[in-house]
N, C-alpha and C positions, 0 to 999 in steps of 0.2 A: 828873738824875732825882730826886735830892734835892731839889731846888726843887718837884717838881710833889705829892711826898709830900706836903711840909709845905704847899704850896697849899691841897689840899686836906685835910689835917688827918692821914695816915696814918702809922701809925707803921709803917715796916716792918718792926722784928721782931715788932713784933703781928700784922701779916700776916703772916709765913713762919711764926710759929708756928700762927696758923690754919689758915695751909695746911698744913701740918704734922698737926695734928690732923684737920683734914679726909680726908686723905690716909689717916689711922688707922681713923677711923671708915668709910670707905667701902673702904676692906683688910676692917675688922671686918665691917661689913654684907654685903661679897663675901662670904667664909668661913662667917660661923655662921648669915646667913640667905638669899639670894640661892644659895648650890650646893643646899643644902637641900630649898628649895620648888623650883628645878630640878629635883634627884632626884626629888623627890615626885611631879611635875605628870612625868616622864618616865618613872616605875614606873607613877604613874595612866595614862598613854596607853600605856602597856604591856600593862595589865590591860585595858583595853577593849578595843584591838585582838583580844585575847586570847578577850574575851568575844562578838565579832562572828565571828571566826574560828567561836569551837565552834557559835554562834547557827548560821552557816552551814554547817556543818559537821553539825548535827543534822538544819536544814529538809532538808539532801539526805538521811541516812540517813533519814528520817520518808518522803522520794515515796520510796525502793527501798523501805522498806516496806510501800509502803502501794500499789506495785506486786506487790509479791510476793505481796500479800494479795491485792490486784484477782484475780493468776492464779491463788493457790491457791483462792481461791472458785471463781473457772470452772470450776477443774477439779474440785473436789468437785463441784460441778453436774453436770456431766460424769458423772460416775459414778456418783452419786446417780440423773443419768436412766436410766444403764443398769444399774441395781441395779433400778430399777423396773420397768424393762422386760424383764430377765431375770425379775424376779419374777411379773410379769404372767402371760409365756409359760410358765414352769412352773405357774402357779394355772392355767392355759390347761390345757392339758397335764394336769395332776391331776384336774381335772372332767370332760375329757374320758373319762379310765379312770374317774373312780368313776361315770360317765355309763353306759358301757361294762359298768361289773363289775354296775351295777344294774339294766342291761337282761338280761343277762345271768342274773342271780339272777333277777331276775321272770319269762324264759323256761324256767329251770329250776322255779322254782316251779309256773308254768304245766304245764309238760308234765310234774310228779310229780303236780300235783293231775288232770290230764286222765287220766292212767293210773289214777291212785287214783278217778277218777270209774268209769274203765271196768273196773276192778275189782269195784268195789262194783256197779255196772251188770252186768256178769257174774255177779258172787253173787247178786243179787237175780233176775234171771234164772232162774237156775237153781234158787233159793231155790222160784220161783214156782212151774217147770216140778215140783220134787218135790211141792210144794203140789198142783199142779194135778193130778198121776198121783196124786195120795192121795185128790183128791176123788173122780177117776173111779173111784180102788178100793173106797174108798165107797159110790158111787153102783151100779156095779157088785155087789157084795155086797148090798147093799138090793135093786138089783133083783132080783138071784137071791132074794133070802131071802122076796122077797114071792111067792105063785101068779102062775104067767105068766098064765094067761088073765084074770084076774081083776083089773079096774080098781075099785077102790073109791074110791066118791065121796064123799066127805061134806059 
């Protein structure tokens, strides 16, 4: 094997010390940068994983929200229409009595003015009927006060 060293020009302790050194250098480059960018690039794929996780983890909490919104709108809808429609039927309901208490009042009005008509209808009546016996006691008096036989013409 000595023969083929020196054939070709080698010296073999220059080679084992190369190898030697090599051997150092690639111990060294394992250790201080090969574990290193290892950890690195396997805390980095850690973190992503990490960040897809919560990614997915949010899109589902975002649809049960956004479910629970869809329902709770319905159901305000929901109630909202029968908030209206109880409201309606009491506004219903309310117009009807103030419809009621206003027929009501103008029938009373009615029948205080109708009485108060036939009241004053009665006074005036009766207003007239003394009027009317004053005129005959008048007329009466005048006739007696004038001579009965006695028409005077002028």
């Amino acid at each position: 094997m000595d023969a083929i060293f020196t054939t070709f020009g080698i010296d073999w302790h220059l080679l084992l010390i190369n190898a030697v050194n090599f051997g150092l250098l690639l111990l060294g480059l394992w250790y201080f940068v090969y574990g290193p960018v290892m950890r690195m690039l396997d805390e980095r794929r850690k973190v992503v994983s990490q960040g897809v996780e919560a990614a997915n983890k949010a899109q589902a909490e975002l649809a049960e929200v956004q479910a629970a919104r869809g329902e709770k709108l319905a159901a305000a809808g929901k109630e909202a229409d029968s908030i209206v429609s109880a409201a309606r039927s009491a506004a219903t309901a309310r117009e009807r009595e103030i419809v009621a208490a206003g027929e009501a009042n103008a029938a009373q009005i009615i029948a205080d003015s109708k009485r108060e008509a036939d009241e004053l209808k009665a006074k005036a009546l009766q207003e007239s009927k003394a009027e009317v016996a004053k005129l005959i006691v008048l007329g009466v008096e005048k006739a007696l006060r004038e001579p009965s036989g006695s028409t005077t013409s002028k």
